[in-house]
N, C-alpha and C positions, 0 to 999 in steps of 0.2 A: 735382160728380158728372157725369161725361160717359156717354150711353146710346148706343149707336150700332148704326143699321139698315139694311138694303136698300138703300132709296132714299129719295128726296125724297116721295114715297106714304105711305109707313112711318112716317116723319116726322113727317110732316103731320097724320097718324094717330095717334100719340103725344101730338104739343103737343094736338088737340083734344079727347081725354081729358084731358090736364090742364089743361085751360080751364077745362071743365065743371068738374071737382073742384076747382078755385080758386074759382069762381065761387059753386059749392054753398055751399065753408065759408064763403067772406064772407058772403056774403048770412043766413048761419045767426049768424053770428058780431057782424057790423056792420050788419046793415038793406042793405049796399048793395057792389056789385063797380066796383072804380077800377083800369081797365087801361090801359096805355099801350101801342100799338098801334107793328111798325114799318114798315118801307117795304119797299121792291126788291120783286125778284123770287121768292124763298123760302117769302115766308109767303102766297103767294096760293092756293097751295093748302088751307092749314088753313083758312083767311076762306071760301073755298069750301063747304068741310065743314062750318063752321059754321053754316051755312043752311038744310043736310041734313035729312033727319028719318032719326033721333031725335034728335040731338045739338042741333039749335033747338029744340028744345019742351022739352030738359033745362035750356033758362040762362032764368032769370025775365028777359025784357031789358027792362022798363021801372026796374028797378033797376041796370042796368048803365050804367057812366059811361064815354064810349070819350074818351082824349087821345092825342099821338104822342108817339113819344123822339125825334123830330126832323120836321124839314121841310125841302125847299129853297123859298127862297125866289122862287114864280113864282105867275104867276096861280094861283087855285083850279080854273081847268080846264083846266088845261095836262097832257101826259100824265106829264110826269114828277112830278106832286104825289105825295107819300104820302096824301092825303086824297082824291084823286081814287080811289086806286088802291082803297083800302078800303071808299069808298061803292059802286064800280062791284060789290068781288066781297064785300060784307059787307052794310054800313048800310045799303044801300037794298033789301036782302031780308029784315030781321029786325023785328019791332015794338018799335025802338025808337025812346025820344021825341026830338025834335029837342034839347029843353033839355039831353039827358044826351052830346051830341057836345061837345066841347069842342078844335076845329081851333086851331091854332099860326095867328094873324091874321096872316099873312103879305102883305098889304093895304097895307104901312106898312112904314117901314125894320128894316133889320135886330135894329137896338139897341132901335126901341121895341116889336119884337114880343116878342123876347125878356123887356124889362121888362114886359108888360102880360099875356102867359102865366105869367111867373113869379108875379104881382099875380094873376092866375086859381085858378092852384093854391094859392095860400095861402087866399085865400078861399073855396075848393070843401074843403081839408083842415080850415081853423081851429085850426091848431096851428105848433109851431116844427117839427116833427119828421115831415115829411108820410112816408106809406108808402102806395105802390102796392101794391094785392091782388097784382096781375101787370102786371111790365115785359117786352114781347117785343124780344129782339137779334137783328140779325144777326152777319155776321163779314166784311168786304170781304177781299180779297184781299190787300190792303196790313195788314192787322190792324187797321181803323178798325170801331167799333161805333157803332150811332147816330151822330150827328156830329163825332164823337169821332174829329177825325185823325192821324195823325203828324203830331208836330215844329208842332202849331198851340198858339197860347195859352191856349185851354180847359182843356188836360190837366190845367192846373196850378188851376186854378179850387176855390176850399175855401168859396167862402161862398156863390158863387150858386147856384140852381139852374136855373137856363134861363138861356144865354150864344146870342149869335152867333158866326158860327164864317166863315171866310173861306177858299174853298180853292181859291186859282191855279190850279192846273192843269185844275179845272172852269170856273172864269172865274166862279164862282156864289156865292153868301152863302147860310147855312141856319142856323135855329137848333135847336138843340138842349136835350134836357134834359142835367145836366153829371152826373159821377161822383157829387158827394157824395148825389144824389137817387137818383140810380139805386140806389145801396148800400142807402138805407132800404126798399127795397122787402122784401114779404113772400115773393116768390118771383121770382127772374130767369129764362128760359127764354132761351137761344140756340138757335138755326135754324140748320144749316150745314148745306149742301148742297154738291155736286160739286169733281170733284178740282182745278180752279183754287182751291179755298182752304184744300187742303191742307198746305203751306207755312204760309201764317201761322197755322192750326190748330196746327201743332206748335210753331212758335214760342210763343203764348198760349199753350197748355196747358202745355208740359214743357221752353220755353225758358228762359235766364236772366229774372230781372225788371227788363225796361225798356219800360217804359211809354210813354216818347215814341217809341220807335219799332215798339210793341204794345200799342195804344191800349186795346185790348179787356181788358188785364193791371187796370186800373185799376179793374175791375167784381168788386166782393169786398164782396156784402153782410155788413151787418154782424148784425144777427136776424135775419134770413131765409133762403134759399138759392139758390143757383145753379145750374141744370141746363142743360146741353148737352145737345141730343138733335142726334147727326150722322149724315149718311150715309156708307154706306162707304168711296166714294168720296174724301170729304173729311179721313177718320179715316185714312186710308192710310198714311201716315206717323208716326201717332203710336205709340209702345211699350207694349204690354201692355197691352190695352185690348180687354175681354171686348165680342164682339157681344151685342146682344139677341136672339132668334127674332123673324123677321117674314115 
């Protein structure tokens, strides 16, 4: 289902109403909210709002459990971390407990971070079949979600769930969580924001299906749902595609 609004405000404004009501039902449902958190630029505004009142004093946070659907791999206080980026405008304004963070150990190489997060999440879900309350995407310009890139060996990935990911043209290693995890998830949200990702927007939504070179094609949960909330901007190009009011 794709929603589409205003702007990046509007947005941002949307996903964190459906935080909250994610958050609600788990917590009603399971004792406890397991969200995988993502990077860049997009979601720093919802992480903002999150902090806000009333929308902090709606999520119980010592029951919420925060992980990423990816990382690069650099120091933990380097500015490009996604773990940096989420303590600066999230975790270090909310009351939550240190134990229920759960950062990609990126301390160690690529391969054993990946094995030792994947050994994380197994042991935080205790089952074969783990599912995320809420995994948050973005959408790269190139159609990369999470570290999910064109034309890399991930794409193809059926049995892990946390891979390293290698991507020349950044000169950088990051790992990621892989497609067949992301699928189990209870509810997917994508973030797309401004007109440079307009393009791959319409490719992913209403292009043919090729997934090595529309990485984000591969994200089709299977019980759960998927929701795009875009901005106008980035919807620009796609056909027939009812705005929301905002």
């Amino acid at each position: 289902m794709i929603r589409t609004y205003k702007n990046l405000e509007a947005v941002s404004r949307a996903a964190a109403e459906i935080f909250v009501e994610e958050a609600v039902d788990a917590l009603s449902a399971r004792g406890r909210f397991a969200v995988a958190l993502s990077g860049g630029e997009t979601p720093r505004r919802l992480y903002s709002l999150l902090t806000e009142s009333p929308i902090r004093e709606n999520i119980e946070w010592k029951a919420v459990h925060i992980f990423w659907g990816d990382e690069r791999c650099v120091p933990p206080g380097d500015p490009r971390s996604n773990a940096r980026m989420a303590r600066l405008t999230l975790l270090d304004h909310v009351p939550l407990p240190a134990e229920n963070v759960h950062p990609i150990p990126c301390d160690r190489s690529p391969q054993e971070a990946a094995a030792q997060y994947e050994a994380e999440i197994k042991a935080f879900f205790g089952t074969a079949s783990p599912a995320f309350d809420l995994v948050l995407l973005g959408l790269g310009d190139n159609a990369h979600t999470a570290s999910l890139f064109p034309h890399t060996p991930v794409l193809d990935e059926k049995d892990r769930w946390v891979a390293e990911v290698c991507v020349p043209e950044q000169d950088m290693h990051r790992v990621t969580l892989t497609a067949p995890i992301i699928n189990q998830a209870r509810q997917v949200l994508f973030l797309v924001s401004g007109a440079e990702k307009a393009n791959a927007l319409k490719q992913v939504i209403q292009g043919p299906f090729r997934p090595n070179d529309f990485p984000a094609q591969l994200i089709r949960t299977k019980a759960g749902h998927s929701l795009w909330l875009v901005d106008h901007d980035a919807a620009d190009k796609l056909i027939d595609i009812i705005h929301c009011p905002s």
